[in-house]
N, C-alpha and C positions, 0 to 999 in steps of 0.2 A: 496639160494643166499649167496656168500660171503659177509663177516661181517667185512666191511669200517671203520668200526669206530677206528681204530687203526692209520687211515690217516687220521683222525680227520674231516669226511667229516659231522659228524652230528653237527659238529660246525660250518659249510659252512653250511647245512641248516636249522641251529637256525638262524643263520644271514637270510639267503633269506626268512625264514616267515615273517620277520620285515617287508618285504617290501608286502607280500600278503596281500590283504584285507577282503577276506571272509572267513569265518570258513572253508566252504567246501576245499576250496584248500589248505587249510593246513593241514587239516585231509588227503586230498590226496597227499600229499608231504610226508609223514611218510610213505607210501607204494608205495613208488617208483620204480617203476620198471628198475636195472640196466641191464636185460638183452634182450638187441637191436641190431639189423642189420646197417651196416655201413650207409645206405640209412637213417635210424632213426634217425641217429649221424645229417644228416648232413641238415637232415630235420629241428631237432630240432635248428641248428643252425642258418638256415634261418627266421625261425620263431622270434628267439630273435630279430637279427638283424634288421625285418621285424618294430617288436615293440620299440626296439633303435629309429631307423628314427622315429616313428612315433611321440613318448613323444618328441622328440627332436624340430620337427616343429610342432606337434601340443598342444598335453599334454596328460597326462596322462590317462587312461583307464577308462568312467565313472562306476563302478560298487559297488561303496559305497552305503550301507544301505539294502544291500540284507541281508534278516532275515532266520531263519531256517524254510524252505517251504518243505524237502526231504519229512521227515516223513508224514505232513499232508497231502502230496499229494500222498501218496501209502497208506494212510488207509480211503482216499476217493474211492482209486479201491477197499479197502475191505471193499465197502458199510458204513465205517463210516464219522459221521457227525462233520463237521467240526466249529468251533465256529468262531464269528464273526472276530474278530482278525487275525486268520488262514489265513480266506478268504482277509485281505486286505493285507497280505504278498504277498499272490500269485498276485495277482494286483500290488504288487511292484517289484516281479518276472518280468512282463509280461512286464513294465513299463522301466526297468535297461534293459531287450532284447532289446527292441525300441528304445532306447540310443544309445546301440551299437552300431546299425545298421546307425543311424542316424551320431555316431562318424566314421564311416566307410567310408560313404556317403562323407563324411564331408571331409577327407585326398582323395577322388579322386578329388574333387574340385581344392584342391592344389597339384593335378597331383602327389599324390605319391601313386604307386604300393606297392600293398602288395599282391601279389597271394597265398603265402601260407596261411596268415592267413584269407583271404577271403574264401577258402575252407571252414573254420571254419563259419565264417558270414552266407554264403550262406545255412547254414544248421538252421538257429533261423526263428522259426516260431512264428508269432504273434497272438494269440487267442485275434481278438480282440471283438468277440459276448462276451466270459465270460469274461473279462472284464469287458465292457459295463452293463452287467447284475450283477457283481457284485457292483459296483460303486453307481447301482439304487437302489438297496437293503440294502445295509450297508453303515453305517457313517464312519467319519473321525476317531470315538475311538472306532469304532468296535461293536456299536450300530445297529441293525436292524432300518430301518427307516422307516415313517408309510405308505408310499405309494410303499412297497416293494410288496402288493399285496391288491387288495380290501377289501377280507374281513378282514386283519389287520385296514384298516384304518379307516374302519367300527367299529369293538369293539373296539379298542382306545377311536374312537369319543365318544360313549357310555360311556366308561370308565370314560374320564372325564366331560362326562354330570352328570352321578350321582355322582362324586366325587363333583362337585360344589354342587349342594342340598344337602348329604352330610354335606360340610362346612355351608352353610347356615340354615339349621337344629340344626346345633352342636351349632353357635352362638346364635339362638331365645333360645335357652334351656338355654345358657348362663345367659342369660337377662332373662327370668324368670325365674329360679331359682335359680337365683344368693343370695339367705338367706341362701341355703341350701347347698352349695359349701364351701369348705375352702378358697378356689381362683379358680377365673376367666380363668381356664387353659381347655385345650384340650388337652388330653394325652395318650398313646397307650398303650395297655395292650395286650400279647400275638397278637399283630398283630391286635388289635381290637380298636377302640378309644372308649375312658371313656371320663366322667365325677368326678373330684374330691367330692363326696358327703362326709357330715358330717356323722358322725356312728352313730348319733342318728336319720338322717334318713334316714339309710341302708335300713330299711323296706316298707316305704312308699316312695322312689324312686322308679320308674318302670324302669326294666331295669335288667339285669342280672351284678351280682361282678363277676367282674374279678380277684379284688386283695384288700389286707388291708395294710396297712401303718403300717409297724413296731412299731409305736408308737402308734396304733390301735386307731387311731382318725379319720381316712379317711381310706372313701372305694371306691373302685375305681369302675364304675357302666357305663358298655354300654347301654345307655338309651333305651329303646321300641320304641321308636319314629323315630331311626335310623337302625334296626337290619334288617330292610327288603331290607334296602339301599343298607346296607355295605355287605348283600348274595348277592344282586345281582353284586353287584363289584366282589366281589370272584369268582362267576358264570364267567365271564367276563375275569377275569385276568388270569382265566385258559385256555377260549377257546384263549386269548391273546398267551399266552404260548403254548399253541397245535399249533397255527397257525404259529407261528415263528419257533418253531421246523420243519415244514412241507417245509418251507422258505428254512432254512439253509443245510434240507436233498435234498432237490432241485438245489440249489446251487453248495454241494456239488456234484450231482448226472453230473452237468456241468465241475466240475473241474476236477470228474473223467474220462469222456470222452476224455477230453484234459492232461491226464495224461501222455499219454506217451512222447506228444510234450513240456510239460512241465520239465518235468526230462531230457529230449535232450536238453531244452536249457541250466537249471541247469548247464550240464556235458559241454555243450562250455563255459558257461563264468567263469567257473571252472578249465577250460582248459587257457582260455586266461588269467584270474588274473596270474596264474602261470609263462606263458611265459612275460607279461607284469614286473613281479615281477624280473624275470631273468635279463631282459632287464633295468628295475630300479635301481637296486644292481649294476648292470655293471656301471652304468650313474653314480651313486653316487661314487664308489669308485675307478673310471678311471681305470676301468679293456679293455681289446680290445676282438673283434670276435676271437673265435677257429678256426685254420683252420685244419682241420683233413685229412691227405694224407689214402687213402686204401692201407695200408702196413705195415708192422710191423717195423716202425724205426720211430724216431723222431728228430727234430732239435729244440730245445727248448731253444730261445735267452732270457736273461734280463727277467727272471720269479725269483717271489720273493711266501714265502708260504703267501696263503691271513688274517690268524690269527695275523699276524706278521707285525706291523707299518709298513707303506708305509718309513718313515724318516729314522727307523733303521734298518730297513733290506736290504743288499747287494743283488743287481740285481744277479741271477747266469745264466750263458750258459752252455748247456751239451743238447752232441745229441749222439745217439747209432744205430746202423745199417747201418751205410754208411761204416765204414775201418773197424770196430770194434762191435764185437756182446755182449763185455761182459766188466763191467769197476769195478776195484777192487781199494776201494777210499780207502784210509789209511792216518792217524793222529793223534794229541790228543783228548782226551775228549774234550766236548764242542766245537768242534771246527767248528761244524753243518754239521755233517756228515750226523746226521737223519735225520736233517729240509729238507737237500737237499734230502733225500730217501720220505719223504712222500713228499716234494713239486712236485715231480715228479709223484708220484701216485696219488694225491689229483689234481692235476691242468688236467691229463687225465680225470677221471673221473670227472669234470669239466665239462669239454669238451665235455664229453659223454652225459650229461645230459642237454646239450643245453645254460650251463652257461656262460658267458663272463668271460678269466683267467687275471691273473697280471702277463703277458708277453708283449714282443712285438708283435707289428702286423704281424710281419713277421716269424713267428714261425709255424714248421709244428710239427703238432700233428699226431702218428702215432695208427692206427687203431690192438688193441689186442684184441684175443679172451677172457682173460685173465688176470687179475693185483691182482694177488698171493704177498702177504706181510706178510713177519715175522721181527716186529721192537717194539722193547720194551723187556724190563725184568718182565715176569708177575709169579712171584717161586707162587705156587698155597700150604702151608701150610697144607690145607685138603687132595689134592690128595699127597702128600708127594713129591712134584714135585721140581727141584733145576731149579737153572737157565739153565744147560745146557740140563737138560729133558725139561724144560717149551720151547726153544727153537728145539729142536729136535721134539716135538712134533708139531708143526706147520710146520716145515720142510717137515715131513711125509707125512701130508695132503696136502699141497703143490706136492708134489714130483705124489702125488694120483690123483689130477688135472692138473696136467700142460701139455699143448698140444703146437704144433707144432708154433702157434703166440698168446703165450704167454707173459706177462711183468712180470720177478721175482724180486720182491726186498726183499732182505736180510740185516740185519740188525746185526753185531757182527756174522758171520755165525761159528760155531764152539767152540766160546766161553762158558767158566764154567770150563773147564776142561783140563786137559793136555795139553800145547801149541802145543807139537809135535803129536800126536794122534788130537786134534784141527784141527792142519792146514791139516796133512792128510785129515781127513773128507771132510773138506771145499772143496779142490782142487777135491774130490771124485765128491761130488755134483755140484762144477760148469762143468766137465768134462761133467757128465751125464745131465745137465740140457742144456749145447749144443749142445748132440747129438740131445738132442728133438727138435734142433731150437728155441729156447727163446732164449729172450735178457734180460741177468743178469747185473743187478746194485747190488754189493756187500761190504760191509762195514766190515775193519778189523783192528786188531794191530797186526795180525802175519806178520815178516817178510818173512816166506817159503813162502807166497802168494803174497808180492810183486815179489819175485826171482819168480813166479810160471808166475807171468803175464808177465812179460820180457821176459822171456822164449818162451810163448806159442804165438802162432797169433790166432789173432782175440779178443785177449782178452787185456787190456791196463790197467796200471798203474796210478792213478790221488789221488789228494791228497786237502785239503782244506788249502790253503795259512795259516802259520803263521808268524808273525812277531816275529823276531829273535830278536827283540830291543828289544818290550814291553812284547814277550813273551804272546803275547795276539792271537787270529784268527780274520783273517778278512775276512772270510768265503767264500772269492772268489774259485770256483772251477779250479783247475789244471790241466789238462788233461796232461797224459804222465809223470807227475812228481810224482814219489811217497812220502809218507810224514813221518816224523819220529812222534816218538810217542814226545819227546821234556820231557820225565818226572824227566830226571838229572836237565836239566832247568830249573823248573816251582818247582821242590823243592827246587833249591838254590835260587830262587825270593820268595819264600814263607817262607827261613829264616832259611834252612837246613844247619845245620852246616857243613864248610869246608871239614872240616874233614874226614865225612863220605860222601859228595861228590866226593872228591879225590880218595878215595877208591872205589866209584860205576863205576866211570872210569877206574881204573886200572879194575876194576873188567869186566868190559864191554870188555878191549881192550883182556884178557886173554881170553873170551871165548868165540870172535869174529869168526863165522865160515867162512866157503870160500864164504858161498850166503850173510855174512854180506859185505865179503871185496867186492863182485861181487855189492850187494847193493851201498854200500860206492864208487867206481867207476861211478856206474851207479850218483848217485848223482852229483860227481865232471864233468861227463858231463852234468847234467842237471846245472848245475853251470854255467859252459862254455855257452850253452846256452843263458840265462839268461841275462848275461852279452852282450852276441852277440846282446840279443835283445836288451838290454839299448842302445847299442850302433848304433841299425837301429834307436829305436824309437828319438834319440837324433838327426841322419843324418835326419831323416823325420822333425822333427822338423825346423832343421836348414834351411831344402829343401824349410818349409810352411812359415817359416822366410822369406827369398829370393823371395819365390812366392805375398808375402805380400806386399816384395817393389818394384817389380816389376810395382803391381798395381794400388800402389801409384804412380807412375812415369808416368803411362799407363792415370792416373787418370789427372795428371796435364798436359797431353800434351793435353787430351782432355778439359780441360780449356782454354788451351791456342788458341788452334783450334778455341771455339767455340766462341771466342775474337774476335777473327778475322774476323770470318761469322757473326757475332755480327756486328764488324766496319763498314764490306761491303756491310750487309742487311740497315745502317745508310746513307750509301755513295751514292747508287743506290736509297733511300727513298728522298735523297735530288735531286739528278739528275732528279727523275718522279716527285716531287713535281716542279723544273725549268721547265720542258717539260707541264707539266698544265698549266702553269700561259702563255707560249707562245701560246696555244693550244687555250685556251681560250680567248687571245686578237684576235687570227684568231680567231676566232667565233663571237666576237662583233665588228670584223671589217667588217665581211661577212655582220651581221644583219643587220649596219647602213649603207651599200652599197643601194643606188635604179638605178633601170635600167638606171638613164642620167647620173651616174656620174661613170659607171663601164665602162670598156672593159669586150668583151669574156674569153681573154686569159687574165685578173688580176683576173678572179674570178677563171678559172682552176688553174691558178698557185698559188692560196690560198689554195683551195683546196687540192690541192698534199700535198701542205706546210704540211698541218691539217693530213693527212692523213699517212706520212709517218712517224709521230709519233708514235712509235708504243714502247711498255713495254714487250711483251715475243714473243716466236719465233711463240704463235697461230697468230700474228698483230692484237690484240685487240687495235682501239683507243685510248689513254692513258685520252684522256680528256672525262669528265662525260657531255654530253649533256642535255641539259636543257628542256623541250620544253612547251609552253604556248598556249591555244587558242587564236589565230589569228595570228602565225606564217606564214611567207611561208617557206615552206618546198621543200627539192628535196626526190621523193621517188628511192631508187634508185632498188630495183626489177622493176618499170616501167617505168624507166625511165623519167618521169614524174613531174611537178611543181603543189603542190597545197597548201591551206592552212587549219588549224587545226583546226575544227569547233566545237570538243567532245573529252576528256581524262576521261576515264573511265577502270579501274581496267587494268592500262597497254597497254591501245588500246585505238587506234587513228583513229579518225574516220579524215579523209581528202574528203573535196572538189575540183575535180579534173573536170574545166568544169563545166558541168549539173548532176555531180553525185557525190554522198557522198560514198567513201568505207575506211573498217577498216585494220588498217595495225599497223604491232608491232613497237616498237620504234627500234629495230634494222634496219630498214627497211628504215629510213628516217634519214634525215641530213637539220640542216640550211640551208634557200636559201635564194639572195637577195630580196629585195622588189620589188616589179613591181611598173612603174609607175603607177598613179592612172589615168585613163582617166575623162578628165569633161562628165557631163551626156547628155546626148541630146536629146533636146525635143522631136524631132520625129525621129522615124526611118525610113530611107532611105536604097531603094537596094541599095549594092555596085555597085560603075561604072563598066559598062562593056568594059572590055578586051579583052573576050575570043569569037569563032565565034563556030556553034556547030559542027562542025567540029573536037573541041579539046576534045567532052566529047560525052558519048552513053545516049542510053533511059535506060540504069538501069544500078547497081551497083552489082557486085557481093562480096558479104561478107563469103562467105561458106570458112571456114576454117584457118578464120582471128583467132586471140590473142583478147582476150576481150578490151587490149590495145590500138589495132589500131581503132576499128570502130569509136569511135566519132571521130579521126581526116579524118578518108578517109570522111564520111559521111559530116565531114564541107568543106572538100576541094570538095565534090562531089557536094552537094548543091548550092555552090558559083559558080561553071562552069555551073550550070542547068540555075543558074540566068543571068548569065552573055551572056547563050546561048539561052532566053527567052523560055526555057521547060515550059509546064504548067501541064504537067503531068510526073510522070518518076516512076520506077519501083525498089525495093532496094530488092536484092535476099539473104534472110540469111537462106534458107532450112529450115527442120523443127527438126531435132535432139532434145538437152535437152531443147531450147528455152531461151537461155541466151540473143544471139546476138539478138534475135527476140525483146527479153525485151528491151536491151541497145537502138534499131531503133526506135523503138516506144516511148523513155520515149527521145531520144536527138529530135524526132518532134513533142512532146507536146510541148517542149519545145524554138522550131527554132521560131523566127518571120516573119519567110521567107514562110512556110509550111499551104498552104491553110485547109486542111483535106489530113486524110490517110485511107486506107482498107483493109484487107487481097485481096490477088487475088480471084480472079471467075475462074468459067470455063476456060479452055483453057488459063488461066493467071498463072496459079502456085499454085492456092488455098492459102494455109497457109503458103505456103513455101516462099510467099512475102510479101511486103508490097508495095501498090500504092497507089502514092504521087504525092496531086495536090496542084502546087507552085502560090503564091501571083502573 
């Protein structure tokens, strides 16, 4: 693997451990594997992106508090036993996977895709028996608990039954022979518990010494009374210990089974800290997505190096492989000739590695087999190396690698040694590093290699802006412009006497070659240039001036405009407010109208009146109609007069006649009142008129409008009577049985209508009704 660290990329990933949370993936970030298939590139870059969205709307990756589980769980495949502790990592293992999945679950909820990194998800398998099984066995601090298995719970209980007797033993001995003790104490001796006796009765204590008091006044004596107690505790505490050990090889014997699903999960969320971690660092330092094109060029807008403050470092542009395969940058010292050679290298491999760069979003990143760099002065003292061996060496190996889509960058190429043999060289190797098809970024102060790039196509001239004022860089990149080294300059601001400045000029103009005056030329047209541009940029300006008042202008007419639709929306609101208040006196003129004090044609011609009020070209009525139960109303789909007997949720239910139906308020309009008839005592036939002559034995209704039937059925009834029928026959077929309904429910209702019955035989069956009249 080539060795990056000269583009200072193990300083980009000291920074992105900051952001990882678990040991593991930081230990696996130091063996990173730089070399990937373009597929990899651009995998890895979805995956960040995948994790961006995700902290963004949701938060962050739960996988804090994962402990070191690698080791214990590969020396549980080699049959060893794992300690209490151990086991409740791997339960926190198992615990941080089900998080995961859970944080995973969680972002489909709020509908965000992530396929890439679900690959990864779909692979964490949950052991949730060991577990379980662990959980029941072991405590919170990594304790064995007593009901990890029977016989544990068993010698425990034991345990502390003879631990109480034991105590209770220890204390009567207290109390009686408490003459014979220095003090009242219970105290342990090799793991044994004594008794403090006096040393003059060492001997007639029963009981084995354990110990004497330095002051040899007390001796310390496990009494007889207790020795068979405190064996059989010992007895006890070891099968206690045999039985725990048998526990925890059990345990283990489970973890090992589940070992292999356990190190796969390890390796995903080892995996995702990583890319979450990518995806964090980008968030934190407004870096954007890489976009990487499969081709060996690049177009690299407003990328700055990321070791380098956001505040003081210059945005730079520069793209190679579109006109140009090869860019020979030239300047003074400092002037960020290198920054620009590794921000170029460092921001690829970047990119490569699925990082978010400190560019624009719109920058293509271009896809090398290859990013070959020799940048820095490294004179090696031991190997007897000078500067321009220390760089020829690196050259070599370069030259040894380099294939066909490659990225070279070179840094001082040539330099140490002879300016002219130098620039020779240089021009030798970029010749040669063309024919192999690489794209060379090269950095120089020989002028034969400015004249070299002028010269040649495919290869271009660029220089790092200085200011000729302050004599300072302002590190913007110049493509096409070559740069002087400025060092007559930068010694007379530093305090170089006149003198011998004077003379480094005359000295300069004497042994100016023909590729300096060719240089010097080439300059005074980038000059021209320059100037040409100041002069669009000032016309562009002028253009966005102009366009600006334009706007303004565009701005106020639409003010004025909207005055005006303003006045008219005011003028028209007062006109429909007039047309209301007329609308509505037709309406209360209609209401207090009753049938003796109206004509026909004063109520249609109110009507019209009301009617031809109209506010848009639909003729919606302009006036808001009212309506109350016990109006009369006109319905006007039926043409029809009734009154409003139910208003409920918009529907009207109207009495029309002998029947109640529901109709929308569109549907009806104010009518006048009817007179009110006086009541009458009794009801009387109407006088007869008619002879029967003018009317049949039945009526035929089949095909009528639900509309007509109660009026033909009362004009029909009234000639039955008038024509003394006593029986007559109403034909309304048998179909859905509406009209059947309406005949039947208008002579429950007739006063006139003796009894009715479907037909019989030979009478129409169901298809009629026969009606025997009063």
């Amino acid at each position: 693997m080539y060795d990056y660290n000269t583009l200072e990329l193990d300083k980009v990933l000291s920074m992105l451990s900051n952001f990882i949370i678990t040991d593991y993936a930081k230990e696996k970030l130091l063996s990173f594997d730089y070399d990937y298939s373009y597929d990899e590139i651009v995998k890895r870059q979805k995956e960040t992106k995948e994790a961006y969205d995700s902290i963004v709307k949701l938060s962050n990756l739960p996988i804090s508090g994962l402990r070191p589980v690698l080791m214990p769980i590969k020396r549980s495949m080699q049959n060893g036993i794992l300690r209490g502790n151990e086991l409740l990592d791997i339960v926190k293992l198992i615990d941080i996977s089900n998080g995961v999945i859970r944080y995973f679950k969680d972002l489909e909820n709020i509908k965000l895709d992530n396929p890439t990194l679900n690959n990864y998800v779909a692979n964490i398998v949950i052991p949730k028996a060991l577990k379980s099984n662990i959980s029941l066995a072991i405590g919170e601090d990594g304790e064995i608990l007593d009901n990890a298995s029977r016989e544990l719970f068993t010698i425990r209980r034991s345990i502390k039954t003879l631990e109480n007797r034991l105590k209770s033993k220890l204390n009567e001995l207290l109390i009686s022979h408490a003459k014979e003790l220095t003090e009242g104490l219970i105290v342990q001796r090799n793991n044994r518990y004594c008794l403090p006796v006096k040393i003059e009765y060492k001997n007639t204590f029963k009981g084995i010494v354990h110990d004497i008091s330095s002051s040899q006044t007390t001796a310390y004596i496990e009494p007889e009374a207790i020795i068979e107690i405190t064996n059989s505790i010992d007895t006890f505490k070891a099968k206690e210990k045999h039985e725990e050990e048998l526990i925890l090889k059990s345990l283990s014997l489970l973890v090992a089974n589940d070992g292999e699903v356990l190190i796969n999960n390890l390796e995903i969320l080892t995996i995702l800290d990583i890319i979450f971690a990518k995806a964090s660092m980008g968030l934190k330092y407004e870096y954007n997505e890489a976009s990487v094109i499969n081709e060996p060029k690049f177009n690299i807008k407003k990328c700055r190096h990321p070791l380098i403050e956001k505040d003081v470092c210059v945005p730079v542009d520069c793209n190679i492989g579109y006109k140009f395969d090869c860019i020979v940058i030239t300047g003074p010292n400092t002037g960020g000739k290198t920054v620009l050679l590794k921000t170029i290298g460092l921001l690829h491999l970047m990119a490569y590695m699925g990082l978010m760069v400190p560019a624009s979003l719109d920058s293509k990143f271009g896809y090398f087999d290859n990013i070959l760099v020799d940048i820095g002065d490294e004179q090696s003292i031991e190997q007897s190396l000078s500067t321009f061996s220390s760089h020829m060496t690196k050259v070599i190996k370069i030259l040894n690698n380099i294939s066909f889509n490659s990225l070279v960058l070179l840094d001082e190429l040539g330099s140490g040694t002879d300016p002219k043999e130098g620039a020779s060289l240089a021009i030798a190797i970029i010749e040669y590093l063309k024919e192999c098809g690489s794209k060379v970024i090269v950095s120089t102060h020989y002028s034969d290699l400015k004249t070299y790039a002028y010269t040649t196509d495919g290869i271009v001239n660029a220089s790092v802006e200085f200011n000729s004022e302050t004599y300072m860089p302002t590190y913007r990149l110049l493509i096409g412009i070559p740069g002087k080294s400025n060092a007559i300059e930068i010694a007379k601001k530093l305090g170089l006497s006149n003198k011998i400045i004077e003379r480094s000029k005359l000295e300069l103009e004497n042994n100016s070659s023909e590729s300096s005056e060719l240089l010097s030329n080439l300059e005074k047209e980038m000059n021209d240039y320059k100037n040409k541009e100041k002069d669009l940029e000032n016309n562009i300006r002028s253009y966005n001036f102009k366009v600006e008042e334009l706007k303004r202008e565009k701005l106020e007419l639409v003010k004025k405009t909207d005055k005006i639709i303003s006045d008219s929306k005011k003028e028209a609101s007062k006109i429909l407010e007039n047309a209301k208040a007329e609308a509505q006196k037709l309406i209360d003129e209609i209401k207090n109208m009753s049938s003796e004090n109206f004509k026909e044609h004063e109520l249609i011609n109110l009507k019209t009146k009301a009617n031809n009020l109209k506010v848009d070209e639909a003729e919606n009525e302009i006036f808001e109609q009212n309506f109350n139960v016990g109006d009369f109303v006109y319905i006007k789909s039926y043409q029809k007069y009734g009154s409003i007997k139910k208003i409920k949720n918009d529907k009207y239910t109207i009495g029309i006649g002998p029947f109640d139906m529901e109709f929308n308020k569109s549907d009806l309009t104010i009518a006048a009142k009817p007179k009110e008839e006086p009541k009458k005592v009794k009801k009387t036939k109407p006088e007869i008129y008619s002879t029967q002559a003018d009317v049949g034995l039945s009526l035929d209704l089949r095909g009528k409008r639900a509309e007509e039937v109660n009026d033909m059925l009362d004009i029909y009834i009234s000639k039955c009577l008038q024509a003394h029928f006593k029986e007559v026959t109403i034909i309304h077929g048998f179909g859905m049985g509406v009209v059947r309904k309406m005949v039947q429910e208008f002579l429950k209702k007739s006063p006139y209508v003796k009894s009715f019955r479907y037909g019989g035989e030979g009478e129409g069956l169901n298809g009629v009704t026969v009606v025997t009249l009063k």
